[in-house]
VOMILO-660405 format. One record per atom (N, C-alpha, C, O, CB): residue in three letters; x, y, z. Coordinates in steps of 0.1 Angstrom, whole numbers, plus 5000, padded with zeros to 4 digits. Glycine has a CB too. Example, Ala and Ser with C-alpha at 12.3 -4.5 7.8 and 13.67 -1.06 7.14 Angstrom:
BEGIN
ALA513249435078;ALA512349555078;ALA513249675078;ALA514249675085;ALA511349555090;SER512849785071;SER513749895071;SER512950005079;SER513450115080;SER514149945057;
This chain:
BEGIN
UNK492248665111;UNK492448775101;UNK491948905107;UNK492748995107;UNK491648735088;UNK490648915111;UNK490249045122;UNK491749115128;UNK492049225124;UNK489348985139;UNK492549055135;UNK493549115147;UNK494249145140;UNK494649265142;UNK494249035157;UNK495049065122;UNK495949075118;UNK495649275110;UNK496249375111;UNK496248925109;UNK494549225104;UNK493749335100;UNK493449515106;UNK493349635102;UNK492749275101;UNK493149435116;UNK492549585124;UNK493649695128;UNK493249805131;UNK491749545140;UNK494749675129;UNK496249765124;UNK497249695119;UNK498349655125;UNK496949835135;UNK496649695101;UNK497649615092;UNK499149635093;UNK499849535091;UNK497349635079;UNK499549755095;UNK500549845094;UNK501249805110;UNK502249735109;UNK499950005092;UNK500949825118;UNK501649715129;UNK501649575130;UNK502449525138;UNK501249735141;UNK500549455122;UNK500949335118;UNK502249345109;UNK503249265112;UNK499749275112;UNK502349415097;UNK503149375091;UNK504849445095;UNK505849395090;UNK502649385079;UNK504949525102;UNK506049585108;UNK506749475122;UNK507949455123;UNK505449745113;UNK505749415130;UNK505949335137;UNK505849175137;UNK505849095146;UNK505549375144;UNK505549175118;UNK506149025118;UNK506949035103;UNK508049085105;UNK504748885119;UNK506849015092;UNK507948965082;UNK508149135077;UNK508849135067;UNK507348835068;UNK507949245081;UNK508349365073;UNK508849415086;UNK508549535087;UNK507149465065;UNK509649345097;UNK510349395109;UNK511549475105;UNK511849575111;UNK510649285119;UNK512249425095;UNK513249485093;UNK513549585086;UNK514649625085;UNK513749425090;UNK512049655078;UNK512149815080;UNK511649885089;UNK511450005087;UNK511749875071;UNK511449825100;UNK510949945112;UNK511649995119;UNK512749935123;UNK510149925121;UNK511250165125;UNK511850185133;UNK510950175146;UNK509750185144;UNK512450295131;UNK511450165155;UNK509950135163;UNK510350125179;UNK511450085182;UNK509049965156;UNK509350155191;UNK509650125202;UNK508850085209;UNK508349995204;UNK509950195208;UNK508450105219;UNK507849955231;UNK506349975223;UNK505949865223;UNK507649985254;UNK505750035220;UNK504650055216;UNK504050125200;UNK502950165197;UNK504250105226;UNK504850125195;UNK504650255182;UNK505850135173;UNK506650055178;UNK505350495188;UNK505550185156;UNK506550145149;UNK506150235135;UNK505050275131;UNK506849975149;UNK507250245131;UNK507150315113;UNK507550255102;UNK508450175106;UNK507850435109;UNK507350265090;UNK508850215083;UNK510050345080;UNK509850465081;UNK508450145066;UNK510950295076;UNK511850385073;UNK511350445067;UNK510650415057;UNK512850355070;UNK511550585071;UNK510850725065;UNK511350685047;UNK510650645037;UNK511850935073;UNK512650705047;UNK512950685035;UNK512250545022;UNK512150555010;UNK514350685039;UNK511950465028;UNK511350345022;UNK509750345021;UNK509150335010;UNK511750205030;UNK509150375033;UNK507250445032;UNK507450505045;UNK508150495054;UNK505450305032;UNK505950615039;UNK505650685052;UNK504650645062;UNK504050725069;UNK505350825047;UNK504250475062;UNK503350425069;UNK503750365083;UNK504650285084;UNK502850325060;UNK503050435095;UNK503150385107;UNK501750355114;UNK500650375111;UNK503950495114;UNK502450285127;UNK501150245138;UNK501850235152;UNK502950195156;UNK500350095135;UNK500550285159;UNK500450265175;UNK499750125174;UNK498750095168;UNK499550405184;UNK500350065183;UNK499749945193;UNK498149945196;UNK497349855195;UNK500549955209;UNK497950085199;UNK496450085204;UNK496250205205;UNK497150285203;UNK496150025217;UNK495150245207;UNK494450405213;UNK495550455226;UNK496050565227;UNK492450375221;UNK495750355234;UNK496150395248;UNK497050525250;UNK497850555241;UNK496850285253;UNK496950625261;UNK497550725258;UNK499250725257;UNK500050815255;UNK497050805266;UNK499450555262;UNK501550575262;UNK501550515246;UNK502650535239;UNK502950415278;UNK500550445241;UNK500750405225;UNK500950555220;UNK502050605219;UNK499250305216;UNK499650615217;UNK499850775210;UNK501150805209;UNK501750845199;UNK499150905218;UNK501550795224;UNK502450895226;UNK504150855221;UNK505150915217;UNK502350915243;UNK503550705224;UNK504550655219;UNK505250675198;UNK506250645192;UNK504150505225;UNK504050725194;UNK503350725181;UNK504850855179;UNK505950865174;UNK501250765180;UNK503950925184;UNK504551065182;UNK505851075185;UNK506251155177;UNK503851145190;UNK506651035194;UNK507751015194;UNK508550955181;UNK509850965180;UNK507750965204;UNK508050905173;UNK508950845162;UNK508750945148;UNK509050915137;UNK508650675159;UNK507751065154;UNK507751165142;UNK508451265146;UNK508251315157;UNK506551215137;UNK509451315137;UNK510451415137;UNK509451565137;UNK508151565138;UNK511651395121;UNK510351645136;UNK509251775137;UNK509751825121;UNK510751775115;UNK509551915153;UNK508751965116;UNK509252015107;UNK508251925091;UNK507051945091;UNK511052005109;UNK508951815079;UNK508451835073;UNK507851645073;UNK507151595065;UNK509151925062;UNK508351585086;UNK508551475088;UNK506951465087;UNK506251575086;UNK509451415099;UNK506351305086;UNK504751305084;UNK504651105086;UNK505651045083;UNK503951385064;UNK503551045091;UNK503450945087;UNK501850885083;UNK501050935091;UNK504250875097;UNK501550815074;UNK500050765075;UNK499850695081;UNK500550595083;UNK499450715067;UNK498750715087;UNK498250565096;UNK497150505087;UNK497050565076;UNK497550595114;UNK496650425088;UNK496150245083;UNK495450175086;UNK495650065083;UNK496850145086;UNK493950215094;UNK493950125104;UNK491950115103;UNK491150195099;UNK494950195120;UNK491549945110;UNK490049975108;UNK489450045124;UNK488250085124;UNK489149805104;UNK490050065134;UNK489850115145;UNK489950245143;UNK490650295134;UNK490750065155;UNK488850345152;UNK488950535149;UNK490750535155;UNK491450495164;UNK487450685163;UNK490750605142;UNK492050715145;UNK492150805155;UNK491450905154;UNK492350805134;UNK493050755167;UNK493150895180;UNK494350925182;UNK495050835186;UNK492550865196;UNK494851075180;UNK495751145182;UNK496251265193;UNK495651375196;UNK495751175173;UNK497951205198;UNK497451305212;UNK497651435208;UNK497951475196;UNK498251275228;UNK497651495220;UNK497751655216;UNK498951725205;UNK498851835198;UNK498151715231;UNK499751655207;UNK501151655199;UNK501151635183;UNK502051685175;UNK501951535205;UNK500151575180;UNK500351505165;UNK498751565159;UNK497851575167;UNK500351275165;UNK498351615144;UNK497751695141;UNK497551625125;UNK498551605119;UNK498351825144;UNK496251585120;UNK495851525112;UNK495851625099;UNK495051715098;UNK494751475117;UNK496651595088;UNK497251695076;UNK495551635068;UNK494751715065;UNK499451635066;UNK495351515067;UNK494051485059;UNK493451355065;UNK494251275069;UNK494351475043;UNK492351325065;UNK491751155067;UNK490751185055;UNK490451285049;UNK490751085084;UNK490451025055;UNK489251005047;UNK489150845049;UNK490050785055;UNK489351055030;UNK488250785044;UNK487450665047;UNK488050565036;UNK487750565024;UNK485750695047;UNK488850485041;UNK488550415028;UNK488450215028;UNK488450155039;UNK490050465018;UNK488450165018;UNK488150005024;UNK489449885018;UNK490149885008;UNK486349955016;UNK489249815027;UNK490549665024;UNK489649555019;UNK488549535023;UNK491549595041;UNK490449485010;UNK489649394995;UNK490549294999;UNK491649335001;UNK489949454976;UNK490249165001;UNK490749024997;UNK490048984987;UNK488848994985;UNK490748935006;UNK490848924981;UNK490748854969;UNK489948724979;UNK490348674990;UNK492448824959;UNK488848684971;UNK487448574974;UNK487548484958;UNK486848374958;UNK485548684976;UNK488148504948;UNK487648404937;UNK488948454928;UNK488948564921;UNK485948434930;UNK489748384930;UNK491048444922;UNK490648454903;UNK489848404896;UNK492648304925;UNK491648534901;UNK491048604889;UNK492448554878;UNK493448634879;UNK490748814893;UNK492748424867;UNK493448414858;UNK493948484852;UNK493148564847;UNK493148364854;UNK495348474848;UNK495948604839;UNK495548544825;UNK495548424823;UNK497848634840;UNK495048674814;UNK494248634806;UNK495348604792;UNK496448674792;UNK492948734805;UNK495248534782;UNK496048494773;UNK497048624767;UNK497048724774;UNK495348414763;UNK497548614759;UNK497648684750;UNK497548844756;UNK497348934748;UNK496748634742;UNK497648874768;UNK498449014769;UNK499449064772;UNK500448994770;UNK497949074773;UNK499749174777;UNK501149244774;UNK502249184781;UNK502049104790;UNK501149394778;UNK503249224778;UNK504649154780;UNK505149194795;UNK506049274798;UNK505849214768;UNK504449134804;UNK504849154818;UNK505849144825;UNK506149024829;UNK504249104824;UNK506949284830;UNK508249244830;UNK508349254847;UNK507349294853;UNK509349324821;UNK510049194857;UNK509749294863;UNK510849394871;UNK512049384872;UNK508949254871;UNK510249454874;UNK511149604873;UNK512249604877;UNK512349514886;UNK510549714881;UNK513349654875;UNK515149654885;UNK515149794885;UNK514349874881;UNK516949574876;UNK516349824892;UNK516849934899;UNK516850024888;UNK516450134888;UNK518249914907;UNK517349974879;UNK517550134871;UNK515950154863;UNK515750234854;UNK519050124856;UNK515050094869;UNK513850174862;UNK513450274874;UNK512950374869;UNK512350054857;UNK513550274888;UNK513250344896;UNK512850454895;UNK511650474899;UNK513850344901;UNK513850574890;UNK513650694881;UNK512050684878;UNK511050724882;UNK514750684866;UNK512350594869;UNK510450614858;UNK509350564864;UNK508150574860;UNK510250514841;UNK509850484877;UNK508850414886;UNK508350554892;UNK507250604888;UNK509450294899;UNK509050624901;UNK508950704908;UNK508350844898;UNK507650924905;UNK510250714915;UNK508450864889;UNK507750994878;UNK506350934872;UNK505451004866;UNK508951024863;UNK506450804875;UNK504950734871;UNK504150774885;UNK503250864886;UNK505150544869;UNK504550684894;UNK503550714904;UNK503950864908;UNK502850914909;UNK503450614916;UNK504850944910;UNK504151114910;UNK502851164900;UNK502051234907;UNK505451224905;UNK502651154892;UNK502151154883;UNK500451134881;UNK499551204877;UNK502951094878;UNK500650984887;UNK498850914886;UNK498750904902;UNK497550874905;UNK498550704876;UNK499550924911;UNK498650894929;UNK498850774929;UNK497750744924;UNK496950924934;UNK499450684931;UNK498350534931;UNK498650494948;UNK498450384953;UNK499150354917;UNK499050594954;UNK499450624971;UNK501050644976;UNK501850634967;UNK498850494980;UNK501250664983;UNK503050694983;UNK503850604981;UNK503650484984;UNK503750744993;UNK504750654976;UNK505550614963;UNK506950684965;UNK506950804963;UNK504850674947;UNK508350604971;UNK509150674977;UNK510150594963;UNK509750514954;UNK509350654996;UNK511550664966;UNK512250584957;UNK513250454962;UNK514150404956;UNK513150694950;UNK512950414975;UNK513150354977;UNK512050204985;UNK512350104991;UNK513950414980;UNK510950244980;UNK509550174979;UNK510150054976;UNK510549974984;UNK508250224969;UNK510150034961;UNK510749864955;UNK511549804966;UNK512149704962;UNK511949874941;UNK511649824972;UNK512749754985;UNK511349664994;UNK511749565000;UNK513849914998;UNK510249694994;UNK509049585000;UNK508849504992;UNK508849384996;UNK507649635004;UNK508549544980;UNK508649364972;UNK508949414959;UNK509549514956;UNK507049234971;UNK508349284951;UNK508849294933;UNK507949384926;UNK506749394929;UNK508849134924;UNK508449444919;UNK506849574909;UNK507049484900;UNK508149424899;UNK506949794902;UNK506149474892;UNK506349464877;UNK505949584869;UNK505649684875;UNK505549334871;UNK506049554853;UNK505449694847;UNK505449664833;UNK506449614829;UNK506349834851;UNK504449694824;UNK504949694809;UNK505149804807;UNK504649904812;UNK504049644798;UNK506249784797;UNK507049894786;UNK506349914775;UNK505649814773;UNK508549844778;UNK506150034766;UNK505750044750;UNK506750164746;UNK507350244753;UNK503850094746;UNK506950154735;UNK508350234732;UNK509350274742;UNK510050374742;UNK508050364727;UNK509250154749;UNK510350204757;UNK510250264768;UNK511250274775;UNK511050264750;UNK509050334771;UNK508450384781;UNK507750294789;UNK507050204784;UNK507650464778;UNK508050334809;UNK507150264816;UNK505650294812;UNK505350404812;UNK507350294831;UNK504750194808;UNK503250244804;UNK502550264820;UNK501950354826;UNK502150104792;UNK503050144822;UNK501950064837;UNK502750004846;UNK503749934841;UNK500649934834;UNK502450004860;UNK503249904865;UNK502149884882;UNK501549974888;UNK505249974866;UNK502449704888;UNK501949714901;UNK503049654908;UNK504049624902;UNK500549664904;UNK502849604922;UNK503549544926;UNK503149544941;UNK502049594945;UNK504549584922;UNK503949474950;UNK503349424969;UNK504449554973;UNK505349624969;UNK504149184977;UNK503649534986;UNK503849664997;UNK503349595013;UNK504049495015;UNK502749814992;UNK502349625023;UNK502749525031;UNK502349405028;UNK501649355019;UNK502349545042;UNK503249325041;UNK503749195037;UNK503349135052;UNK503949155063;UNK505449185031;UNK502349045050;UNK502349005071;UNK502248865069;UNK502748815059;UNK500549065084;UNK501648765079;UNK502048675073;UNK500348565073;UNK499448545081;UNK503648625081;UNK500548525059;UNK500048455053;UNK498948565039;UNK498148525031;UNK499348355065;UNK499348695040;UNK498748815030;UNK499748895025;UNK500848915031;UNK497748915036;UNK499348935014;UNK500849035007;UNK499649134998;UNK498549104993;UNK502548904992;UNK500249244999;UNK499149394994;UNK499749404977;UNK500749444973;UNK499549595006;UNK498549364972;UNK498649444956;UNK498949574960;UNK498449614971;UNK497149444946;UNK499749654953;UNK500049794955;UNK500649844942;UNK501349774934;UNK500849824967;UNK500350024942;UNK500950084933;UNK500350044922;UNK501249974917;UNK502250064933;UNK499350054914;UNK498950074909;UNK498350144898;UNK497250184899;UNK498850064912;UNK498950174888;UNK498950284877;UNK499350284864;UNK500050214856;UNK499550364879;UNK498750364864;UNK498950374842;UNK499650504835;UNK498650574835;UNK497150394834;UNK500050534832;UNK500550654823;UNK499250704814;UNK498850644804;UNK501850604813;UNK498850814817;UNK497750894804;UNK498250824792;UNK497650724789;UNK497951074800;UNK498950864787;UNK499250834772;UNK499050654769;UNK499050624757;UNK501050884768;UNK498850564778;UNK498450404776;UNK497350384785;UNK497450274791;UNK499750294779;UNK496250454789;UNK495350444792;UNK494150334783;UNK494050334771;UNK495350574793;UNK493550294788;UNK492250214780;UNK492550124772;UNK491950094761;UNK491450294772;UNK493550064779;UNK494149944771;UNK493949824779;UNK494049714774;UNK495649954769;UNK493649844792;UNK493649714800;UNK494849654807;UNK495049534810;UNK493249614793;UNK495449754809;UNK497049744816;UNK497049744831;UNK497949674837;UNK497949884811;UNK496149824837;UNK495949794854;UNK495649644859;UNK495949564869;UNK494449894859;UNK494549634846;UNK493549474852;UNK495149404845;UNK495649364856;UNK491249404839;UNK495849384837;UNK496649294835;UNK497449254847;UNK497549154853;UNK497349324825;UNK497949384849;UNK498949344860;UNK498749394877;UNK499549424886;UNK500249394853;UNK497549384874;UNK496849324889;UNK496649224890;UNK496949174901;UNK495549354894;UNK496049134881;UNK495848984881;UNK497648904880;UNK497948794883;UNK494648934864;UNK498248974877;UNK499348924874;UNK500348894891;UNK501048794895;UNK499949034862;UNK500149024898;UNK500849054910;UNK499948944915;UNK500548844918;UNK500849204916;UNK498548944917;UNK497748884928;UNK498248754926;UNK498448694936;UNK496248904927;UNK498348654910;UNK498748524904;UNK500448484913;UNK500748364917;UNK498848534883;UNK501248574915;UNK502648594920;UNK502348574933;UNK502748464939;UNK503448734917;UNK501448694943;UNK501448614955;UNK500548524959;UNK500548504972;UNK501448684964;UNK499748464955;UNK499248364952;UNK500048214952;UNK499648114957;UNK498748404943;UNK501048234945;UNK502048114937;UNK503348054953;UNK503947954956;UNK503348244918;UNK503148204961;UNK503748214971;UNK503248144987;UNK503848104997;UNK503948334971;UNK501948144982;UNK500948054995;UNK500048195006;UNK499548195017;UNK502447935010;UNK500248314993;UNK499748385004;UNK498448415001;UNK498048324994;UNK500548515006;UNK497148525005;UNK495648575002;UNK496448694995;UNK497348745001;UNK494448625018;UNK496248734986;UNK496248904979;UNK494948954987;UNK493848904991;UNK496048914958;UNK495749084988;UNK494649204993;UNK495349284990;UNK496549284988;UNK494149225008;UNK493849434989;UNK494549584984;UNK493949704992;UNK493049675001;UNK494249604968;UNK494149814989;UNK493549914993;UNK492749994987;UNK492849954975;UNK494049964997;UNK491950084987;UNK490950124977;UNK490450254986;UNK490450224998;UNK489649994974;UNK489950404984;UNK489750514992;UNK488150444990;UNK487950364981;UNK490350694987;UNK487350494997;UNK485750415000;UNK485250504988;UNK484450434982;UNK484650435018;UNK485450634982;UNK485250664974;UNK485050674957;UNK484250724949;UNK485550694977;UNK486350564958;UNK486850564945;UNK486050444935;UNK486750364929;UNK488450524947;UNK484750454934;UNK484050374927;UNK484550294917;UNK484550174917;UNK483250434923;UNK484950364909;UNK485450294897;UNK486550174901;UNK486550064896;UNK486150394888;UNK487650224912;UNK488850104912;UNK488050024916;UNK487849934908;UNK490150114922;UNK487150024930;UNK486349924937;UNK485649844926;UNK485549724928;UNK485349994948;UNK485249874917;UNK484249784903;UNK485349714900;UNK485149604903;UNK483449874887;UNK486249724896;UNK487549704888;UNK488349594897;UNK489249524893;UNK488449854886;UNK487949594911;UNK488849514917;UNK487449384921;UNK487749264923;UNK489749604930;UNK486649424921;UNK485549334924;UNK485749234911;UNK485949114913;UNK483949414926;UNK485649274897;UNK485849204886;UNK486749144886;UNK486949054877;UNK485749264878;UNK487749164895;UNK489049054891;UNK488848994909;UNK489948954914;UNK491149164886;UNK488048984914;UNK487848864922;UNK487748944939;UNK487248864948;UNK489148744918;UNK488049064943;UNK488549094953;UNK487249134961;UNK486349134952;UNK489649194950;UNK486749164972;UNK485749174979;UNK485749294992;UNK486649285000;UNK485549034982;UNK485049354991;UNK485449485005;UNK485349365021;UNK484349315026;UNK483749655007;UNK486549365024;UNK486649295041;UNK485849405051;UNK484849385059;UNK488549275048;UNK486549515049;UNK486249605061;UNK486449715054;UNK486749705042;UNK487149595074;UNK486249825060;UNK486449945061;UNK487350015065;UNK487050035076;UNK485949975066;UNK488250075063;UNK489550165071;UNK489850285074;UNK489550345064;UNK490550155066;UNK490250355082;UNK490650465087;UNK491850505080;UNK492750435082;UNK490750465099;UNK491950625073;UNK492950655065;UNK493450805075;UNK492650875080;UNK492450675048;UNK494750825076;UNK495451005083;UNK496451015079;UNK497050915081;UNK495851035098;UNK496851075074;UNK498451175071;UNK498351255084;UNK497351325088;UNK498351305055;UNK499651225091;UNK499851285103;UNK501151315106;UNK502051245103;UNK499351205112;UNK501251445114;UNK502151515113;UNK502351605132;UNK501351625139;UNK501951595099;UNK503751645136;UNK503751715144;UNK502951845148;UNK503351915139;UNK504451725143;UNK502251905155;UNK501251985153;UNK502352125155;UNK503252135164;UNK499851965164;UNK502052215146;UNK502552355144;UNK502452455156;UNK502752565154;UNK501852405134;
């Protein structure tokens, strides 16, 4: 788990999420258009370089992922980092009776997927995201309230992701529903659920510990871009 871990974002590009990368002897991305998540092979200076080569110039950008320090060569220029930590699920957490009507999402909700997560952050959020796995989401009047769903995919782990609520259905218990719900899905599949969390964000981290999930490690977070 360490190796698979320590640049999730090149485990899962170079084994079952191969077929959205673009990628070369040493570096890979996903399709800009589907996420903006990439990785170098290593620190080494033909990895970097290799890194940098698969970022366009102008408004192109990719995040990196990773529990190893983030090193960038001269070429590539860090838009933001910050610290944050990776959660496996340690004590799986049952979907609890009697709550909301957990659907899951198709193409024509996309629109409201995509104005949801602009909206709450729950990390990037492209309109062609739904293409890494299934979201689910509950409706109330007809409105997306909440929705989560998987993002990377390596093999024998699949990432709770996306994550969010709409203000207006807040404090209902709609996140914890259908977190337990995604995690019960890949679970059902033979895989570990795991997620991401900024080291900051106290509250999600309580919230994910309660539904069974445990800090593994630590991670290196960058938005990274061509340098100006």
């Amino acid at each position: 788990m360490t190796q698979l871990f320590n640049r999730i974002v090149w485990s899962a590009l170079t084994s079952r999420q191969q077929g959205f990368a673009r990628s070369n002897s040493q570096a890979v991305r996903f399709d800009p258009e589907i996420s903006p998540f990439a990785a170098s092979k290593n620190n080494s200076p033909d990895a970097l370089q290799a890194l940098a080569d698969l970022i366009g110039p102008g408004d192109d950008y990719v995040y990196l992922l990773q529990k190893e320090t983030i090193s960038l060569p001269p070429s590539l220029e860090a838009e933001f980092s910050a610290l944050g930590v990776l959660m496996t699920e340690q004590a799986p957490s049952t979907p609890q009776p009697n709550g909301p009507d957990i659907r899951p999402l198709v193409a024509s909700d996309i629109p409201e997927m995509v104005a949801l997560a602009e909206l709450t952050k729950p990390g990037p959020f492209k309109h062609r995201t739904p293409e890494l796995g299934t979201f689910w989401g509950v409706k109330i009047d007809g409105r997306l309230a909440a929705m989560a769903g998987t993002r990377l995919n390596l093999n024998g782990f699949t990432e709770v992701s996306g994550i969010c609520t709409h203000p207006d259905f807040q404090g209902r218990g709609l996140a914890t529903s259908l977190s337990r719900h995604v995690a019960s899905e890949i679970r059902a599949l033979g895989d570990t659920p795991f997620l991401h969390a900024f080291a900051d964000n106290h509250g999600a981290i309580a919230l994910y510990r309660k539904l069974g999930f445990e800090i593994w490690s630590e991670v290196n977070v960058a938005k990274v871009r061509q340098r100006t």
